[in-house]
LOMI-109246 format. One record per residue (C-alpha): residue in three letters; x, y, z. Coordinates in steps of 0.25 Angstrom, whole numbers, padded with zeros to 4 digits, always signed. Example, Ala and Ser with C-alpha at 12.3 -4.5 7.8 and 13.67 -1.06 7.14 Angstrom:
# residues 2
ALA+0049-0018+0031
SER+0055-0004+0029
This chain:
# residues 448
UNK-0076+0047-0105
UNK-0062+0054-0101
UNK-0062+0062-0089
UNK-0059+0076-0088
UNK-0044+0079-0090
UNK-0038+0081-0072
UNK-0038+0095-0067
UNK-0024+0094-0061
UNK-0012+0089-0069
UNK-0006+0075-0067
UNK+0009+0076-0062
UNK+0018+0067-0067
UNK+0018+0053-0062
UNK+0003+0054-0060
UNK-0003+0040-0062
UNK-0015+0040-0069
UNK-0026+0028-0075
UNK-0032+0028-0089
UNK-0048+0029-0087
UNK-0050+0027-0104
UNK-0044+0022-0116
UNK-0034+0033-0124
UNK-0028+0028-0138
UNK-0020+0039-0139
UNK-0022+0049-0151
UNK-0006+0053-0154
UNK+0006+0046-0154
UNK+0010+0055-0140
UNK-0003+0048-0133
UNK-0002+0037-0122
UNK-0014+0027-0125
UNK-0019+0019-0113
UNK-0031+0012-0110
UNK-0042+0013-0098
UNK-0034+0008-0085
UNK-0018+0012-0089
UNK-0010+0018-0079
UNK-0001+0029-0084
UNK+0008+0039-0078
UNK+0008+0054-0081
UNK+0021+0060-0086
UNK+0019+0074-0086
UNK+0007+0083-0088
UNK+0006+0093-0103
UNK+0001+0105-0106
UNK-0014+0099-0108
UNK-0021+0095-0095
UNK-0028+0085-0103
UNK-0013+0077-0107
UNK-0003+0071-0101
UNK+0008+0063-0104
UNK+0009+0050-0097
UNK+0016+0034-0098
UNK+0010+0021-0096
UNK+0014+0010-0090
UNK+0022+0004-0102
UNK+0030+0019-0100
UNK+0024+0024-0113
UNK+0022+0040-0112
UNK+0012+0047-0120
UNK+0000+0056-0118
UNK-0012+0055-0111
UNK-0026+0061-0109
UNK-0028+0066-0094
UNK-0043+0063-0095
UNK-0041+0048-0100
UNK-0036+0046-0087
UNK-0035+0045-0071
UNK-0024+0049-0060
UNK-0023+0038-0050
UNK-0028+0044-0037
UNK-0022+0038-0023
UNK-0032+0030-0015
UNK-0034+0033-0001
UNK-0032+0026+0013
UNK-0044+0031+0022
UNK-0042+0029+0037
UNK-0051+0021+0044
UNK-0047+0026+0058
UNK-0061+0018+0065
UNK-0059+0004+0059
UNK-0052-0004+0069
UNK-0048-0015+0062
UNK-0049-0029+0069
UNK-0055-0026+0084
UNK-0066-0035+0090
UNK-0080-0031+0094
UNK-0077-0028+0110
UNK-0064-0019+0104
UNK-0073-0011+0096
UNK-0083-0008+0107
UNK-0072-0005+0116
UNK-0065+0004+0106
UNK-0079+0013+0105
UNK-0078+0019+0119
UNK-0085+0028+0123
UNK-0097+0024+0115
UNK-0101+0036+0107
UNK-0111+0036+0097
UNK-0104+0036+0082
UNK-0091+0031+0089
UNK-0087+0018+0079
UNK-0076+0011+0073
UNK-0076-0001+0063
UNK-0070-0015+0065
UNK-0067-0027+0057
UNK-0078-0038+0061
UNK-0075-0049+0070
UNK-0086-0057+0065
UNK-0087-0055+0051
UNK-0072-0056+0045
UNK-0072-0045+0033
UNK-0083-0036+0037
UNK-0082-0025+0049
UNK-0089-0018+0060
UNK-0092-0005+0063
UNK-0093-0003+0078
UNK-0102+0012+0082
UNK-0106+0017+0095
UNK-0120+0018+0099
UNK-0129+0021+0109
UNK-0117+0016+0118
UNK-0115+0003+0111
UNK-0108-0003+0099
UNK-0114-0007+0088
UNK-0107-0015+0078
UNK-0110-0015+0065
UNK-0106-0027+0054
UNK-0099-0020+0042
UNK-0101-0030+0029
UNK-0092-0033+0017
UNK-0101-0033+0005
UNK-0097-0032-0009
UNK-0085-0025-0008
UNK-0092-0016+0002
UNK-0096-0012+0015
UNK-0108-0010+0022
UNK-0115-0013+0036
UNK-0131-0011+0032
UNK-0129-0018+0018
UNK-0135-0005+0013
UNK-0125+0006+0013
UNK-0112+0001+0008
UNK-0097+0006+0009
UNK-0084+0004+0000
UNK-0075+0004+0013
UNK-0076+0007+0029
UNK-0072+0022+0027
UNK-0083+0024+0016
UNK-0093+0015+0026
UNK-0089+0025+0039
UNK-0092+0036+0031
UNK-0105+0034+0028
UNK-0109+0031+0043
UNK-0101+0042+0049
UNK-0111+0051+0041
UNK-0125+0043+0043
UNK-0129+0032+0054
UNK-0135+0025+0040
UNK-0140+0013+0049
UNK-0129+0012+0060
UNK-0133+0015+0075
UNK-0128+0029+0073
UNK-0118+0037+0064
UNK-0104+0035+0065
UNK-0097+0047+0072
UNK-0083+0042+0077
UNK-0073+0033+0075
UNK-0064+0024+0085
UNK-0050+0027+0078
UNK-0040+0014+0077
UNK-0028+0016+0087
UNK-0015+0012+0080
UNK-0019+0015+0064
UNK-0030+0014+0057
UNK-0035+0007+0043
UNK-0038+0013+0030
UNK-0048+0010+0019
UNK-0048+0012+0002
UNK-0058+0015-0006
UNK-0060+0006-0017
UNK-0067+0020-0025
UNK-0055+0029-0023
UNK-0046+0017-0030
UNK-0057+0017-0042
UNK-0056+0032-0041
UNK-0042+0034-0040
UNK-0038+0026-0053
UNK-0032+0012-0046
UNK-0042+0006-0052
UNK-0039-0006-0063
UNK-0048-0015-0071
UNK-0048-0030-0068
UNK-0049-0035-0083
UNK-0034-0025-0084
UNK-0029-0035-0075
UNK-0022-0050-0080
UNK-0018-0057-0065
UNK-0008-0068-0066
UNK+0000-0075-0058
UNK+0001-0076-0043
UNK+0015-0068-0035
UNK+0012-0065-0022
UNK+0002-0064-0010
UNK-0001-0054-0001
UNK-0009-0051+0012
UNK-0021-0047+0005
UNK-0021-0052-0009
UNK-0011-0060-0020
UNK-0004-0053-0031
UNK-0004-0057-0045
UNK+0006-0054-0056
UNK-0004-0048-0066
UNK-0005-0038-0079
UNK-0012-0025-0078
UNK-0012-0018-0094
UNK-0002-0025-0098
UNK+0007-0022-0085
UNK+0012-0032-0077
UNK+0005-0029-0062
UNK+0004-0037-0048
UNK-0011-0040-0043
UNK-0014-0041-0029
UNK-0028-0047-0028
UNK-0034-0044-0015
UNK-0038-0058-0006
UNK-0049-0055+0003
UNK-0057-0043+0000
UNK-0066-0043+0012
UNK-0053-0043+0021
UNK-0040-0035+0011
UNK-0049-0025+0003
UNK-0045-0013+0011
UNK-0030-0018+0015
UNK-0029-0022-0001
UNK-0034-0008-0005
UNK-0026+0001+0005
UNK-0012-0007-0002
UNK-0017+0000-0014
UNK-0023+0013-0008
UNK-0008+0017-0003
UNK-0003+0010-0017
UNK-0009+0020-0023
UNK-0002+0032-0016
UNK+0011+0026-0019
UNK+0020+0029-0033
UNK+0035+0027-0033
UNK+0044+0019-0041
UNK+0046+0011-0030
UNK+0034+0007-0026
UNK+0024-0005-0032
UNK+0013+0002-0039
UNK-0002+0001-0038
UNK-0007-0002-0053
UNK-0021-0002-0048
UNK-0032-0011-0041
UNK-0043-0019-0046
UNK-0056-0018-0038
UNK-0069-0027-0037
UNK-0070-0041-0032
UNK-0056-0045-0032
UNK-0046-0034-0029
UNK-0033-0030-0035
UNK-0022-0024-0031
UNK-0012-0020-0045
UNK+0002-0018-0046
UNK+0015-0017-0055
UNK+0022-0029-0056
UNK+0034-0030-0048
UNK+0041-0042-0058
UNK+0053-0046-0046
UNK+0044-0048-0034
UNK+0046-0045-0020
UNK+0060-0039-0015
UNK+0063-0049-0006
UNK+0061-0062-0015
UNK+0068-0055-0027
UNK+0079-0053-0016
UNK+0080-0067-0011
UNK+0077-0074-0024
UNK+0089-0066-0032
UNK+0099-0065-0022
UNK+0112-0061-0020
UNK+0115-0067-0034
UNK+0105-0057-0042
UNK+0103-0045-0033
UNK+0114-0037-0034
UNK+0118-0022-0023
UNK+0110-0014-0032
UNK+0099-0023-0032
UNK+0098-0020-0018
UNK+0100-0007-0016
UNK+0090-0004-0027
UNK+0080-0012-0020
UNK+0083-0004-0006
UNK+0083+0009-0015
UNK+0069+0006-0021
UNK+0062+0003-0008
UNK+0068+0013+0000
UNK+0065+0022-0011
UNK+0049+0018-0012
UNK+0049+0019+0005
UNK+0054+0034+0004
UNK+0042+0037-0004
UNK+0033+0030+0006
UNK+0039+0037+0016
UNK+0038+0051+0007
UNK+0023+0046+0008
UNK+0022+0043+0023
UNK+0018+0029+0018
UNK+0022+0017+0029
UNK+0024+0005+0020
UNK+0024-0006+0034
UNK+0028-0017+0026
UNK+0041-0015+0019
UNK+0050-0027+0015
UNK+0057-0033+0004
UNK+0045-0041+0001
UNK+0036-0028-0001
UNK+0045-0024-0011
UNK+0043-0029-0025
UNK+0053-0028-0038
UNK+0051-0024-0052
UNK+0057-0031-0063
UNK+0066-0017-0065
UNK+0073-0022-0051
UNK+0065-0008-0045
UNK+0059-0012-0030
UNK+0047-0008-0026
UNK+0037-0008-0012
UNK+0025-0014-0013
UNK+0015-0018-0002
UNK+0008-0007+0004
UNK-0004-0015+0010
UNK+0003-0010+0024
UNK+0006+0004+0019
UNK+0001+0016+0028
UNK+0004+0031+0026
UNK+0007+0038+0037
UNK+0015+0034+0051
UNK+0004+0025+0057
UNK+0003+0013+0068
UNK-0006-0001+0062
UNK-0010-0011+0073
UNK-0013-0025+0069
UNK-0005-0027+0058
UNK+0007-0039+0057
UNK+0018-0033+0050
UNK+0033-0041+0046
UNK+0042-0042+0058
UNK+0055-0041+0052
UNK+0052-0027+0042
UNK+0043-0020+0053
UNK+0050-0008+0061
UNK+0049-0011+0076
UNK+0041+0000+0079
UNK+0031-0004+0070
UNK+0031-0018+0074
UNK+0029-0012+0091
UNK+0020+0000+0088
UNK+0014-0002+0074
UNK+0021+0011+0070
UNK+0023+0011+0055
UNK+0031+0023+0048
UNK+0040+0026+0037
UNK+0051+0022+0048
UNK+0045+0010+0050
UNK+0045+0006+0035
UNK+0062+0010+0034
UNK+0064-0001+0046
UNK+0055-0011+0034
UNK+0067-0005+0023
UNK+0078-0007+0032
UNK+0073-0023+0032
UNK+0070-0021+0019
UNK+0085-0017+0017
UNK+0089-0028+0023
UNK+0080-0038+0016
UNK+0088-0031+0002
UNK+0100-0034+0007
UNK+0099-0047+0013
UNK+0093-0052-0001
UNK+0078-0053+0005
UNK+0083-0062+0019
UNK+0072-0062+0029
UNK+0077-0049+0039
UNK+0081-0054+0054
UNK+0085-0067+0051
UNK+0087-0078+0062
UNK+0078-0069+0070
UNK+0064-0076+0073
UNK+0052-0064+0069
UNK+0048-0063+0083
UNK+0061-0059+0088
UNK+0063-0048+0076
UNK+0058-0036+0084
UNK+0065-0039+0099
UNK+0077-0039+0089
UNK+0077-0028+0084
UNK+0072-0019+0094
UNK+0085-0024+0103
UNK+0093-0018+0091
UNK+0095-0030+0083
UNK+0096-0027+0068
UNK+0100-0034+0057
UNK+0114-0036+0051
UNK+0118-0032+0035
UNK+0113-0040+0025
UNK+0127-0047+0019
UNK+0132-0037+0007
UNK+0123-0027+0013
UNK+0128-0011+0010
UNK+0133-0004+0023
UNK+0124+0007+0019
UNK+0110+0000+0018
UNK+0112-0007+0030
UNK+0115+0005+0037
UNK+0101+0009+0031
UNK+0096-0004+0037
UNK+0100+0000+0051
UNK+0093+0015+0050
UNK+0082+0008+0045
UNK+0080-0001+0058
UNK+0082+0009+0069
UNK+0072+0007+0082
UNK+0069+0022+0081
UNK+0059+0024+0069
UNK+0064+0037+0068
UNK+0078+0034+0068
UNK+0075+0026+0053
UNK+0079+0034+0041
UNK+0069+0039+0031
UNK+0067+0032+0017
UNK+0073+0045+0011
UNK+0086+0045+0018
UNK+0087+0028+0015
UNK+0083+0031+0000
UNK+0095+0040-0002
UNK+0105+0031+0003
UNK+0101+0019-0005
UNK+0102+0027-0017
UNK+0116+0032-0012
UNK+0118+0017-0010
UNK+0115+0014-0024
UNK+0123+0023-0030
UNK+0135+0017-0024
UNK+0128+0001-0027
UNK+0134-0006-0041
């Protein structure tokens, strides 16, 4: 049964899911099937009608009640999980013991499940919270999609526990996040399993493998997530922030797949990664304009991060990907953060990582231009490893003495000039993405 047509009008550009079948009843009609993506073009004068294309590029009219506007998943804080601490740490975290006082905990025993530590009567108690069925719970009787939905509930009712929860013990140095897998139904991401053809294997990640693959007829990469129990959440925040995200520039989320095996869909990006198309092409194949397109697309899908106070963290030729059209795009956002924010405990790439984020765990948008200046060089160098004959471990002292590396041979005067900006000590001193942006585009005016 359609749904009833949206009280506000689409603008163009909306991305919107089919929820039903629509043949089409004139030859100005777009016809789709349940689960197409489309993309609004422009509004009419009939709330109920718009005119929108597919993915094929075909333009034609289409029923607003026949389909769904994508809605962007949120991130929730998690300000009281603690991450990896022990038992003792906990208890010494949760002075002075006041009743409701409380903060969560990965278990040290039981590897997947966590703890929920409370202040009682003067004591800690510790309760066991169990993975089960996609699920959490700690009584095996009321049962939680995620931590934040689990904290809720007990912030409100004792339910069983010692006492209600009342106040959280915050994480010094950043917090976590959770996703909801209901607003990823709600929102629209959602794709059927039987849409989806996998084929062969093309790379490994952290958390899953991906897979070239067909979604609809349209050619999609498939990251499958590994281990549920332990990458669920990191799998699904990669997607939450994916979902926020739509520039030309960047890689696009086609959807996710939910049940017993996850999936993270896609478009296809037919060239690979930057720096193996780089390395394997060469001087022989990749001509100026090649490069200064590649620096011209990334730096122009960083400005937009930037215009979205989005902290990318992991920038390098190897998380940018090529289209078969030669366009560059960034991919990889299983370490994106909005905001300025410090994060303890994570391992980050020596050779791409700004110094102050390396000392102080301080990640910004300046930060992620000290990442494109390596980047740069990466271009430039046709995808050399940066800091060569320098051993890892000796990369930092280096560079906070002063050293920094020469021009990649046949560089340009001008990017490397952006190179230098980029790697100042003083975060500050760095230029923005915006001011970079327009000089690469006056650079490739003047490329042939």
């Amino acid at each position: 049964m359609p749904m009833e047509p949206p009280n506000d009008q689409w603008h163009a550009g909306t991305e919107v899911i089919a929820q039903y079948n629509f043949q089409g009843r004139s030859a100005e009609d777009l016809p789709f099937s349940k689960g197409d993506l489309l993309v609004i073009r422009r509004a009419t004068s009939d709330r109920m009608w718009y005119r929108a294309c597919n993915t094929d590029g075909r333009e034609g009219m289409i029923p607003a009640n026949y389909v769904q506007p994508r809605k962007v998943v949120t991130l929730h804080a998690m300000p009281w999980f603690h991450g990896k601490i022990t038992r003792p740490q906990a208890e010494e975290l949760l002075k002075p013991r006041e009743d409701g006082l409380f903060l969560i905990r990965e278990s040290s025993n039981y590897p997947g499940d966590y703890t929920l530590c409370v202040c009682h009567g003067g004591k800690v108690e510790h309760y066991r919270i169990l993975y089960r069925d996609n699920q959490l719970t700690i009584d095996e009787e009321s049962f939680f999609r995620n931590l934040d939905e689990l904290v809720q509930h007990y912030l409100e009712d004792a339910d069983g526990l010692c006492t209600r929860l009342t106040r959280p013990v915050t994480k010094k140095g950043g917090t976590f996040g959770t996703v909801s897998l209901q607003e990823f139904k709600s929102g629209g991401w959602v794709i059927n399993r039987q849409d989806l053809d996998i084929g062969e294997a093309i790379g490994k990640g952290d958390f899953g493998d991906v897979y070239k693959g067909v979604y609809k007829g349209q050619p999609v990469a498939i990251k499958q997530l590994k281990d549920k129990d332990r990458g669920e959440q990191s799998f699904l925040q990669e997607a939450s922030v994916m979902t926020s995200l739509r520039h030309d520039n960047l890689v696009r989320l086609i959807g996710v797949v939910l049940g017993e095996t996850i999936y993270l869909v896609t478009e296809f990006m037919g060239k690979g990664n930057l720096v193996e198309y780089l390395r394997s092409r060469g001087r022989s194949v990749i001509t100026k304009k090649d490069q200064i397109n590649f620096a011209t697309d990334t730096c122009a899908a960083m400005e937009y991060l930037e215009s979205k106070s989005l902290v990318h963290r992991d920038l390098a030729a190897r998380n940018v990907l090529v289209h078969d059209d030669g366009k560059a795009k960034v991919s990889d956002f299983g370490l994106a953060k909005f905001g300025d924010f410090s994060q303890t405990g994570m391992k980050f790439p020596i050779k791409w990582t700004a110094p102050e984020a390396l000392r102080e765990n301080k990640f910004t948008s300046k930060s992620d231009m000290w990442s494109f200046g390596i980047l740069l060089w990466e271009i430039y160098s046709f995808g050399r490893v940066p800091y060569p004959r320098i051993p890892l471990t000796d990369v930092v002292m280096h560079v906070e003495r002063g050293y920094r590396m020469e021009a990649p041979e046949g560089c340009p005067p001008e990017i490397y000039s952006i190179m230098k900006q980029a790697w100042e000590l003083k975060p500050e001193e760095r230029p923005t993405f915006k001011s970079v942006l327009a000089r690469l585009n006056n650079q490739r005016a003047v490329t042939v």
